[in-house]
PASEBA-1860 file (N, C-alpha, C; in nm, 3 decimals):
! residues 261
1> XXXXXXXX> 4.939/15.388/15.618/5.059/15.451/15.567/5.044/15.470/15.416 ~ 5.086/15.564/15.354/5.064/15.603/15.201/5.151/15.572/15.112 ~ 5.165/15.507/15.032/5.261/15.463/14.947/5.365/15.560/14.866 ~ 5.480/15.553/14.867/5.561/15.674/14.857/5.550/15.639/14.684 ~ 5.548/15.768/14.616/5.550/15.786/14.474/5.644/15.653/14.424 ~ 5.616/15.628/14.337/5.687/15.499/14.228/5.800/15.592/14.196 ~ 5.859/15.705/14.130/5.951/15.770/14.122/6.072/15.718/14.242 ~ 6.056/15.730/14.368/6.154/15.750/14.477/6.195/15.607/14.446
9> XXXXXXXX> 6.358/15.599/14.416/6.412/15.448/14.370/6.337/15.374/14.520 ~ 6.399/15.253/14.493/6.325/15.122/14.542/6.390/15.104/14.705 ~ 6.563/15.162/14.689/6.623/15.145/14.832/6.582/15.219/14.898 ~ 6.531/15.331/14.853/6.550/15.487/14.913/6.411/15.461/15.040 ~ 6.283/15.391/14.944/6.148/15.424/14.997/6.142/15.261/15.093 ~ 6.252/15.181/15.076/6.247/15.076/15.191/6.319/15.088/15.334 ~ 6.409/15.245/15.266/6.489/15.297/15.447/6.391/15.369/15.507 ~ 6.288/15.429/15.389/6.211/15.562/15.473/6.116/15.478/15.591
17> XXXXXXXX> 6.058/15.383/15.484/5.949/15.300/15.511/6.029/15.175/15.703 ~ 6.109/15.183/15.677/6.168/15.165/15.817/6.200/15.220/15.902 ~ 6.248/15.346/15.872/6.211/15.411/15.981/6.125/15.470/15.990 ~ 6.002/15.502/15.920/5.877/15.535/16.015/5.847/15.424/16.086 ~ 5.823/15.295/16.095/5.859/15.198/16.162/5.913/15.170/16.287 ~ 6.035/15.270/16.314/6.111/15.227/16.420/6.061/15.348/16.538 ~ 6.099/15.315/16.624/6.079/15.365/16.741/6.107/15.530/16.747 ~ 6.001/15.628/16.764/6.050/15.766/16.757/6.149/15.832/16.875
25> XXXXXXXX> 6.215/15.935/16.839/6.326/15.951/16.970/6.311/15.976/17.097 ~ 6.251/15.963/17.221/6.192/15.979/17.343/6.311/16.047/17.415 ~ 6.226/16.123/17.488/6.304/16.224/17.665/6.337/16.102/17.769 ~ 6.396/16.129/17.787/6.433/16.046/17.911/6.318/16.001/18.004 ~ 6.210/16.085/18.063/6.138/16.053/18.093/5.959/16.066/17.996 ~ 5.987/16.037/17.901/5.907/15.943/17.807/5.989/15.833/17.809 ~ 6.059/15.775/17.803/6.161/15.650/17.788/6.116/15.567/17.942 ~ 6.148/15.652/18.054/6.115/15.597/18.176/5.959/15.583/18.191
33> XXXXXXXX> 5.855/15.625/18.102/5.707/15.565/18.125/5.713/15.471/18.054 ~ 5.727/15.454/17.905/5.719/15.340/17.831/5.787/15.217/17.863 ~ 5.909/15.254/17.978/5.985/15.108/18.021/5.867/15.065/18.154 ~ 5.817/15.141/18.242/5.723/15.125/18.312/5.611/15.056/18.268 ~ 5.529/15.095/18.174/5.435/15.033/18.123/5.447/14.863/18.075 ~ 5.577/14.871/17.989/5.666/14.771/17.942/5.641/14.619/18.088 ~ 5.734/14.691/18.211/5.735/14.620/18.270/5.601/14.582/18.350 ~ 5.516/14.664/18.343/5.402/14.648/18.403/5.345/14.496/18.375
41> XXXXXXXX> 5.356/14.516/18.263/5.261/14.427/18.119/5.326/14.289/18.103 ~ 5.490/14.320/18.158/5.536/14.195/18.171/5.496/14.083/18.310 ~ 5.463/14.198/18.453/5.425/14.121/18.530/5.295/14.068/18.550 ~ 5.191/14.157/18.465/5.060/14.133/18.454/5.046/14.017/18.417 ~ 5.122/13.950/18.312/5.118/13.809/18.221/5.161/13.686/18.248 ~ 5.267/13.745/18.395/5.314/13.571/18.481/5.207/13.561/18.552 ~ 5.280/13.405/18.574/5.141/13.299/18.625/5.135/13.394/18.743 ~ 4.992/13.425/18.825/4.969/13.491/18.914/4.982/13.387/19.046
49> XXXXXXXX> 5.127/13.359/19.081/5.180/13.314/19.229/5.128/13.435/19.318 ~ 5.182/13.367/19.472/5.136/13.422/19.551/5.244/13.520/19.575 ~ 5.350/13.560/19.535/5.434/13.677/19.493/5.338/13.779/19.425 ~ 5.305/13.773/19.369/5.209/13.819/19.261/5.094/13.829/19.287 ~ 5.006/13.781/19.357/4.860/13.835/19.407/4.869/13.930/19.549 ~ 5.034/13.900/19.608/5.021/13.992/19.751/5.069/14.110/19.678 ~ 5.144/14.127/19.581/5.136/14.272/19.476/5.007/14.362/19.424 ~ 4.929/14.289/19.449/4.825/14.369/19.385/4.774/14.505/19.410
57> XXXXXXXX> 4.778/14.510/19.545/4.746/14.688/19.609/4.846/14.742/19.532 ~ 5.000/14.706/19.539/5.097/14.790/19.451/5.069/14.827/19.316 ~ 5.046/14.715/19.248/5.050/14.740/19.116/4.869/14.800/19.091 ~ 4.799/14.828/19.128/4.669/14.928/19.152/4.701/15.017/19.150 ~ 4.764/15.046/19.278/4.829/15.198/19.287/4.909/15.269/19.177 ~ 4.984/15.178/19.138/5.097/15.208/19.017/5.034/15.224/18.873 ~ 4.908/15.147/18.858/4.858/15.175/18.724/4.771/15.255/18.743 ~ 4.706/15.322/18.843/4.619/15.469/18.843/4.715/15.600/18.834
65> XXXXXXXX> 4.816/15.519/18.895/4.867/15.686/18.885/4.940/15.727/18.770 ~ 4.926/15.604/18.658/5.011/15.657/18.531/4.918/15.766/18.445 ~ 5.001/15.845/18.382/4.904/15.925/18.297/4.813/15.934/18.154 ~ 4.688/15.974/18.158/4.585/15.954/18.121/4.642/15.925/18.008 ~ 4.621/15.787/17.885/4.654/15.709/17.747/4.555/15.657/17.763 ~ 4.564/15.567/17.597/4.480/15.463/17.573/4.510/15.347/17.623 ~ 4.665/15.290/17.668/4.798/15.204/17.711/4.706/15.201/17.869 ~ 4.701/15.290/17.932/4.673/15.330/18.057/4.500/15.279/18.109
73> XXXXXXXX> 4.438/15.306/17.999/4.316/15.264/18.002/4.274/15.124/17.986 ~ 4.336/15.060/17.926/4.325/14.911/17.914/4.422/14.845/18.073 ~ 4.513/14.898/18.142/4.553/14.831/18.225/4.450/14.858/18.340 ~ 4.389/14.999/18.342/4.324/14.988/18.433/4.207/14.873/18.402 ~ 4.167/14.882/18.334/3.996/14.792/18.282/4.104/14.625/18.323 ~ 4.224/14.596/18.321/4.211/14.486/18.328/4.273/14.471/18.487 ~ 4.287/14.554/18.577/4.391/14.541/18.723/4.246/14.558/18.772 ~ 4.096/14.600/18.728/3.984/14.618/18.809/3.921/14.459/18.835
81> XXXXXXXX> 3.961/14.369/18.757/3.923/14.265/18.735/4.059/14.180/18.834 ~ 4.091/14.196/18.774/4.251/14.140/18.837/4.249/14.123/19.032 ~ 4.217/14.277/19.050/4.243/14.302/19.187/4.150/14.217/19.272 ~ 4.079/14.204/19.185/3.919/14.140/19.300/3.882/14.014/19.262 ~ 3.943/13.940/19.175/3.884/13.804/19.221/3.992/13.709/19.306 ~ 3.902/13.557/19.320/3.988/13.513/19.429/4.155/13.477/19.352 ~ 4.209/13.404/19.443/4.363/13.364/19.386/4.350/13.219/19.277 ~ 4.251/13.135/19.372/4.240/13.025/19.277/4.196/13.054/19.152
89> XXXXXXXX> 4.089/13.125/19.123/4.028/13.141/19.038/4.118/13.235/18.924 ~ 4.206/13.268/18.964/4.334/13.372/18.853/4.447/13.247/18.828 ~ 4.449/13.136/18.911/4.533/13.079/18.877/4.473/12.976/18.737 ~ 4.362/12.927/18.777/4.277/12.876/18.659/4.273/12.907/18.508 ~ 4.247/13.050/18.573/4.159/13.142/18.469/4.347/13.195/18.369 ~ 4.391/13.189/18.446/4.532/13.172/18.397/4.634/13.056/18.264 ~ 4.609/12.944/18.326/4.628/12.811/18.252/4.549/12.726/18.180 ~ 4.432/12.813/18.200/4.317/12.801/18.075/4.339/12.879/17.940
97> XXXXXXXX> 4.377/13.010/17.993/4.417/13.097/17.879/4.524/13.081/17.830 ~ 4.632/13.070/17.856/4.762/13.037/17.811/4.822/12.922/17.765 ~ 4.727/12.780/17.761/4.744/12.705/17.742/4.865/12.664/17.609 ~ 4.939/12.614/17.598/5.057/12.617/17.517/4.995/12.598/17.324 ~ 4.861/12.495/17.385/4.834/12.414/17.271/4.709/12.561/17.194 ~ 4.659/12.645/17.232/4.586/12.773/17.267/4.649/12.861/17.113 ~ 4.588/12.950/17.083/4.643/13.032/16.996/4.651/13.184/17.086 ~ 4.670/13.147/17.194/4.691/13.272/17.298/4.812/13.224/17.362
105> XXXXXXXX> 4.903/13.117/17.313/5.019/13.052/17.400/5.105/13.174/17.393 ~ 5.238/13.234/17.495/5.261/13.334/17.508/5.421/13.310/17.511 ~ 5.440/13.175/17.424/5.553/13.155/17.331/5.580/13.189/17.212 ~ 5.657/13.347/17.202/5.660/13.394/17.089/5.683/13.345/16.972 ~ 5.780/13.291/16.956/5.879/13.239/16.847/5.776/13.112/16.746 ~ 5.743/13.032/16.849/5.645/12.956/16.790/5.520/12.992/16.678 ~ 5.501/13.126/16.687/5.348/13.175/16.573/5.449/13.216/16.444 ~ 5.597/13.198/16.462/5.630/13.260/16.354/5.714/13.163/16.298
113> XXXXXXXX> 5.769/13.040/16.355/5.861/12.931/16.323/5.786/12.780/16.314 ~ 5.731/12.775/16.401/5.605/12.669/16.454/5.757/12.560/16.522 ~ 5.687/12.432/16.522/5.788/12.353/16.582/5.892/12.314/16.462 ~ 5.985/12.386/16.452/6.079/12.407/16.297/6.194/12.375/16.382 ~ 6.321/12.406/16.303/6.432/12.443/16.348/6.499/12.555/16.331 ~ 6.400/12.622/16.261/6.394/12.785/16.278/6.403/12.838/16.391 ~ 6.269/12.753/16.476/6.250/12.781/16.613/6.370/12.784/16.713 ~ 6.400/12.701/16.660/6.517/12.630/16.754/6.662/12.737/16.770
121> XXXXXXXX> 6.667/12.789/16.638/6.751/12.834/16.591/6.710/13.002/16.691 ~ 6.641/13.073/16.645/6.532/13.162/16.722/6.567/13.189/16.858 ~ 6.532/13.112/16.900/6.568/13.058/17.075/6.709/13.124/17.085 ~ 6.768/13.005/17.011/6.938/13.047/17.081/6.964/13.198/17.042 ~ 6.913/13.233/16.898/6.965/13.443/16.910/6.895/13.529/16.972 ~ 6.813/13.468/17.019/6.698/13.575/17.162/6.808/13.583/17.247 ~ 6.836/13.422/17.314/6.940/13.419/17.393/7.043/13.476/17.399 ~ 7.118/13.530/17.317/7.244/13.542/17.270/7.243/13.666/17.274
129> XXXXXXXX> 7.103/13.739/17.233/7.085/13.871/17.262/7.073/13.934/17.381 ~ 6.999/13.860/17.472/7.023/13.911/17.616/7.183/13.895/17.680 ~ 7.235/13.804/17.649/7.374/13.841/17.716/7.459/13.931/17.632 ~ 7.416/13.949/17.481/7.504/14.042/17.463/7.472/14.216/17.534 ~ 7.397/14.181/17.566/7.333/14.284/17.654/7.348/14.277/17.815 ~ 7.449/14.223/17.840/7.469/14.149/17.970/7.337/14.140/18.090 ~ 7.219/14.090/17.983/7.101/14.076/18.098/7.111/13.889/18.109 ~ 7.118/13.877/18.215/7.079/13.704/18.244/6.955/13.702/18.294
137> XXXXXXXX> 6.842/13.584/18.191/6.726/13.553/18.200/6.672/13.486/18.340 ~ 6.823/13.390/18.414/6.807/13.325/18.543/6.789/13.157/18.458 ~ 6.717/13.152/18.337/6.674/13.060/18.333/6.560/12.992/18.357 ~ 6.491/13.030/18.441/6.334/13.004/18.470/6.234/12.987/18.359 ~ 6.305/13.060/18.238/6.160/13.033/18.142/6.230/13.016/17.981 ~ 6.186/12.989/17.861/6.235/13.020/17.731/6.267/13.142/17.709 ~ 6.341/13.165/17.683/6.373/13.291/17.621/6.289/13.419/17.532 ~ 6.167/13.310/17.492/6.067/13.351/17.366/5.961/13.384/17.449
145> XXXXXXXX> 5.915/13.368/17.581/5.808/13.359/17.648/5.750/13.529/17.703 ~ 5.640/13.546/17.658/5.595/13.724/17.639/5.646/13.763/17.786 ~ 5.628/13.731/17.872/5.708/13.810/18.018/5.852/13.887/18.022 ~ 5.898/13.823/17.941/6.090/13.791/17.981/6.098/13.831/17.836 ~ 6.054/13.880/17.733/6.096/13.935/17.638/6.043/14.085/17.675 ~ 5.920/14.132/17.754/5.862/14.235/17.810/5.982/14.298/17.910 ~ 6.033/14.226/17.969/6.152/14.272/18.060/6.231/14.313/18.033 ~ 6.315/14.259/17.912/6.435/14.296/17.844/6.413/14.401/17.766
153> XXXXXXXX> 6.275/14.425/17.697/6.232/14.567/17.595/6.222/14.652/17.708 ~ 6.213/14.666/17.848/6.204/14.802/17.961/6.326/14.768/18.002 ~ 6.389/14.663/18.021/6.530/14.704/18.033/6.658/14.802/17.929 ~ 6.641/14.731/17.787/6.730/14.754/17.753/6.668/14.889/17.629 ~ 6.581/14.926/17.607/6.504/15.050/17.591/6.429/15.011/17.428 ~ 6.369/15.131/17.390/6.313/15.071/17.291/6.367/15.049/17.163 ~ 6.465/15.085/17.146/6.580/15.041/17.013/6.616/14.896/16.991 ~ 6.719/14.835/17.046/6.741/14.704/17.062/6.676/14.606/17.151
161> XXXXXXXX> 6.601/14.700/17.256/6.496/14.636/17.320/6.376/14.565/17.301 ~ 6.335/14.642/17.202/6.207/14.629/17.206/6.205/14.573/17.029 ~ 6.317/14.532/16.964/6.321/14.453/16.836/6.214/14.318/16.827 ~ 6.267/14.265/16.946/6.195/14.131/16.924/6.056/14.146/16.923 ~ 6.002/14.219/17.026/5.876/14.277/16.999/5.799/14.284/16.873 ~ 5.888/14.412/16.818/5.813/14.432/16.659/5.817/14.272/16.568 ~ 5.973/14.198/16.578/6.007/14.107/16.507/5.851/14.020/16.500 ~ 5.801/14.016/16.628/5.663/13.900/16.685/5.581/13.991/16.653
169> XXXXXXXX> 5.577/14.099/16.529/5.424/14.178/16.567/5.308/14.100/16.567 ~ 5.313/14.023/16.456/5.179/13.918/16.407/5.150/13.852/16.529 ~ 5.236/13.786/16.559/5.224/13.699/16.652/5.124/13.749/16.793 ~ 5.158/13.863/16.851/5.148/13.926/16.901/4.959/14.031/16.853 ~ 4.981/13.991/16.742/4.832/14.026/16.720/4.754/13.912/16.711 ~ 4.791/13.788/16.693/4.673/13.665/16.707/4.724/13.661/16.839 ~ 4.763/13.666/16.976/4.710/13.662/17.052/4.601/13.735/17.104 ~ 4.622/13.877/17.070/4.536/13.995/17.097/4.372/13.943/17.066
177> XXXXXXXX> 4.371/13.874/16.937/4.287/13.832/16.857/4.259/13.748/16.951 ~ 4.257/13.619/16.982/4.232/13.502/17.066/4.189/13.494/17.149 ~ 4.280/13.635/17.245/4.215/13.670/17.403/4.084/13.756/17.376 ~ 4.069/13.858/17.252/3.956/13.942/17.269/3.817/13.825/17.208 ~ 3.867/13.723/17.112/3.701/13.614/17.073/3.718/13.571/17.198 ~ 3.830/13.547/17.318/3.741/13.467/17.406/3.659/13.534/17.537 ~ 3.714/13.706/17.531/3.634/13.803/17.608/3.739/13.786/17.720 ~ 3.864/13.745/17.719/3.962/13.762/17.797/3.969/13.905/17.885
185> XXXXXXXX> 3.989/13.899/17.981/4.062/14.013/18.054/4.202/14.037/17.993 ~ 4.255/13.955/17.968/4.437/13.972/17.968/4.428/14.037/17.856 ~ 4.293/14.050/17.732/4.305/14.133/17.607/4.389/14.255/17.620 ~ 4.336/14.309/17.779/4.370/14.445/17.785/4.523/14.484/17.800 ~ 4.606/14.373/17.871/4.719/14.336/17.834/4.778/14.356/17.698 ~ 4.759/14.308/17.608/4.796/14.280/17.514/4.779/14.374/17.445 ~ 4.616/14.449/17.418/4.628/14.580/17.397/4.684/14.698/17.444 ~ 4.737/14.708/17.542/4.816/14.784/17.662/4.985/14.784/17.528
193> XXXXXXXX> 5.004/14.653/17.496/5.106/14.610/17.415/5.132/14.677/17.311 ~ 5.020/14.667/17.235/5.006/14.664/17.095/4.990/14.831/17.066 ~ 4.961/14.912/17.183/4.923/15.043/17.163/5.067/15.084/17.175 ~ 5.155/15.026/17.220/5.327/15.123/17.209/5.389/15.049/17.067 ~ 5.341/14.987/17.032/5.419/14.938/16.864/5.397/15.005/16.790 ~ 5.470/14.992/16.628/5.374/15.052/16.549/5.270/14.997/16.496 ~ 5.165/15.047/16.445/5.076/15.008/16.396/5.104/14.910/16.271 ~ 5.005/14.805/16.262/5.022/14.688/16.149/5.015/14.757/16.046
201> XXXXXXXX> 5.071/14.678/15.956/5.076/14.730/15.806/4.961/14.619/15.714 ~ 4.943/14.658/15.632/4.808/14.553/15.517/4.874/14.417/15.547 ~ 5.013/14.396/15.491/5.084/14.292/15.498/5.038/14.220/15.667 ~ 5.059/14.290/15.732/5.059/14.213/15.853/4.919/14.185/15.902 ~ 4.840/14.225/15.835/4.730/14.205/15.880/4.697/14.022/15.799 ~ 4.690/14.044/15.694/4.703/13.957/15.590/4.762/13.785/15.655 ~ 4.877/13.851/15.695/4.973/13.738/15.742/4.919/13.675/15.893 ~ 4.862/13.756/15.982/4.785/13.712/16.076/4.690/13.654/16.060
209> XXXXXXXX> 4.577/13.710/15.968/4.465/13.585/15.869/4.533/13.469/15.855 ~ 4.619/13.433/15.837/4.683/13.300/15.771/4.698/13.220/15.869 ~ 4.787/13.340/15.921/4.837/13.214/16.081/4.710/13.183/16.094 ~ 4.618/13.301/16.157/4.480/13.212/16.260/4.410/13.083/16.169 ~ 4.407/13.077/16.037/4.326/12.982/15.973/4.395/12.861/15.949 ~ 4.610/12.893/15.897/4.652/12.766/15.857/4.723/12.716/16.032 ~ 4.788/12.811/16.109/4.863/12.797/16.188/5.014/12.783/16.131 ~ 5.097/12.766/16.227/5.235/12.772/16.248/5.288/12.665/16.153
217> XXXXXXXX> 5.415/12.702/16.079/5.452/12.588/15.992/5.446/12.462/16.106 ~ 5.500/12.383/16.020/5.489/12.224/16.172/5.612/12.090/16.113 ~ 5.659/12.143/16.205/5.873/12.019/16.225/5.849/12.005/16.283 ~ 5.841/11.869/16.367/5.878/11.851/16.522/6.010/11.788/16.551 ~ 6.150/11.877/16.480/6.280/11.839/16.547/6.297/11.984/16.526 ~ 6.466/11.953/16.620/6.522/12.078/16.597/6.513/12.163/16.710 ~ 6.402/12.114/16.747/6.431/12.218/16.896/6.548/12.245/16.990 ~ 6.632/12.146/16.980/6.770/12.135/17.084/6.855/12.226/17.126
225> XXXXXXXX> 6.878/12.306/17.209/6.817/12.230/17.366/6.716/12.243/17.401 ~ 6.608/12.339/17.357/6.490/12.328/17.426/6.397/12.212/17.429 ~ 6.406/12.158/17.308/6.308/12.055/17.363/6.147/12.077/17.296 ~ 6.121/12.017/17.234/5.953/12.028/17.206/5.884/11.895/17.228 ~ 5.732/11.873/17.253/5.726/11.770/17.236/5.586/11.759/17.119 ~ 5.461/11.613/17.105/5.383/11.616/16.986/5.288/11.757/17.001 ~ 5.231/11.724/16.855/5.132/11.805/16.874/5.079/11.935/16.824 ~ 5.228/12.030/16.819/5.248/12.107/16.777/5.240/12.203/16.943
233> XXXXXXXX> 5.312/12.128/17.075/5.288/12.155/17.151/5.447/12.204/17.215 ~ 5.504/12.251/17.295/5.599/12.268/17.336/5.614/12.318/17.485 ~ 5.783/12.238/17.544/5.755/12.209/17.735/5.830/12.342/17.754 ~ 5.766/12.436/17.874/5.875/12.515/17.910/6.006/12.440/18.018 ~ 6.079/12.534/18.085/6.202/12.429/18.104/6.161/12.314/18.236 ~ 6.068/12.349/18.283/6.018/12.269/18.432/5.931/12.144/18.430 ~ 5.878/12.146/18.245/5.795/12.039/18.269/5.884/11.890/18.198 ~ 5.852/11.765/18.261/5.898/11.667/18.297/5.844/11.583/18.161
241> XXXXXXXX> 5.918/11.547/18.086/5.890/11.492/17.953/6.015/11.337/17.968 ~ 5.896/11.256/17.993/5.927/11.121/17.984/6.083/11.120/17.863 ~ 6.181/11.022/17.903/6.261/10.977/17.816/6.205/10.838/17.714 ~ 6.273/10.856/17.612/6.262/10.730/17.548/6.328/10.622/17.524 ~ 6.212/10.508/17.556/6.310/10.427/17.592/6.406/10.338/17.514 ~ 6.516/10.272/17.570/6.575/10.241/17.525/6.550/10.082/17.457 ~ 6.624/10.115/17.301/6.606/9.979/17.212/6.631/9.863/17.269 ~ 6.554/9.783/17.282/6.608/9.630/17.286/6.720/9.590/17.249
249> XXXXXXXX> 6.819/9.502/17.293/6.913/9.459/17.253/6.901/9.376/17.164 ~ 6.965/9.370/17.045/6.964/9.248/16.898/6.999/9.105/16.956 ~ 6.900/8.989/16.927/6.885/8.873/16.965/7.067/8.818/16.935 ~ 7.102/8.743/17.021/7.234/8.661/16.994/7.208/8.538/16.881 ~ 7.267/8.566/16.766/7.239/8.424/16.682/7.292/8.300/16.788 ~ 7.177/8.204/16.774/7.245/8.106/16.803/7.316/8.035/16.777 ~ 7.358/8.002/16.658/7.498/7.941/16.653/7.624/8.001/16.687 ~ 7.574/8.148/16.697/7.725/8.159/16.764/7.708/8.160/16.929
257> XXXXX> 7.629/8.175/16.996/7.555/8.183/17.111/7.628/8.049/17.163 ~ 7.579/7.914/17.106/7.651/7.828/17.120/7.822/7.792/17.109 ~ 7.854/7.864/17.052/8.008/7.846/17.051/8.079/7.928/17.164 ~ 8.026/7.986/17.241/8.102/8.081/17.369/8.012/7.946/17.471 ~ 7.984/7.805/17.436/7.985/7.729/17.546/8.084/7.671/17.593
END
C-alpha cells in the first residue's frame, strides 16, 4: 500500500487507510461464495470425528465444484490429502497439530492477549457479539476457537462478521507460518483464509516476527469463566482440570482447646 502524501491531514488518511482495509461491497452471490468458502474452512479445522470423515465425498464434491481462485486451489491441494488417509491417522495428525501449547493452537485471542485478563476480557465481547447477533455458539467450544469464529464470519457476512477475523490478522498469520515450517496440510486451510483478508501491512508483518520469537504476553489470572491453566497453556470447556485443594484447617491453640473440656 503507498503512503498517502504528508499534505492529506492525519484524520483524513487514517479513514482512507481503513477503508481500503475493510471489506469491498459484494453481489449477493459473491457474498454467498465467500460465506461458503468461510464455512468450508471452518469445517475443515474441527477435530475430524466420525461426523466429519463420513462427510468427506460431500465436501470433495463441494470444493471441486467451486470456481477456479487461488482460495479454491489450496482447498483442493488440502481435501486431496484429507480424503484419503485413514481416520486414525487424521485424528492424530490432528492433535499433534493443534496442540494448545503449539504456535498453530487455533485459540485466537490467546496470540494477541496471551494468558492476560485481556484475554479474559476478549472472550466475554466475542461472546457478547454473537448474541448480539442472535447466533448461539451451543457452547461446545471458546468462543475464540478458529472454527466457531469461521462460522459466525459466513453467518453473519463480511462486515461485522468477519471483524474478528481481521482483529486476529497476526495471529492468524503465525499460524499460517507454523503449519507451513511444519509442511502441514491444514497450511492450505489457513491459506484458503488468509487469501479472503486483506493483505498484511509492514506493521503486521513486523508484529508477527515478535510474536513468533517473544510469544504472547504471559498472566496466568483472569481468565474467569474460562479458565486457563500453567504454562501458558489453556483448557477448552470439556477438559477436566483438577480442583484445588482445600487449606488445612488452623491448629486449635491448646490452651484454649483445653478449656471447652
Amino acid at each position: 500500500m503507498s503512503p498517502l502524501p504528508t499534505t492529506v491531514p492525519a484524520m483524513v488518511r487514517t479513514r482512507v487507510r481503513a477503508a481500503m482495509r475493510r471489506p469491498f461491497r459484494l453481489t449477493p452471490e459473491e457474498a454467498e461464495a465467500r460465506a461458503l468458502l468461510l464455512r468450508l474452512c471452518s469445517l475443515l479445522l474441527q477435530y475430524p470425528d466420525r461426523e466429519l470423515i463420513t462427510s468427506r465425498p460431500e465436501l470433495t464434491k463441494a470444493i471441486s465444484a467451486l470456481p477456479s481462485s487461488p482460495a479454491a486451489e489450496h482447498l483442493a491441494a488440502f481435501v486431496s490429502w484429507f480424503a484419503d488417509d485413514e481416520s486414525e491417522a487424521l485424528e492424530r495428525t490432528y492433535v499433534e497439530t493443534f496442540d494448545p501449547r503449539r504456535k498453530s493452537s487455533l485459540y485466537l485471542t490467546y496470540y494477541l492477549h496471551g494468558d492476560t485478563r485481556r484475554r479474559g476480557m476478549a472472550l466475554l465481547t466475542l461472546n457478547q457479539r454473537y448474541r448480539a447477533a442472535g447466533w448461539d455458539t451451543g457452547g461446545g467450544e471458546l468462543p475464540d476457537h478458529l472454527p466457531v469464529v469461521l462460522e459466525f464470519a459466513a453467518l453473519a457476512g463480511p462486515g461485522g462478521g468477519e471483524a474478528p477475523l481481521r482483529q486476529h490478522r497476526r495471529g492468524l498469520e503465525l499460524i499460517h507460518r507454523a503449519l507451513t515450517d511444519a509442511d502441514s496440510p491444514y497450511r492450505h486451510v489457513l491459506a484458503t483464509l488468509l487469501a479472503l483478508l486483506p493483505p498484511p501491512t509492514d506493521a503486521d508483518l513486523a508484529a508477527v516476527a515478535r510474536l513468533a520469537a517473544e510469544g504472547p504476553p504471559d498472566e496466568e489470572v483472569g481468565l474467569a469463566p474460562y479458565g486457563s491453566f500453567g504454562g501458558g497453556e489453556f483448557t477448552p470447556p470439556s477438559t477436566f482440570v483438577p480442583p484445588v485443594p482445600a487449606p488445612a484447617p488452623a491448629p486449635v491453640p491448646t490452651s484454649r482447646a483445653e478449656g471447652h473440656r
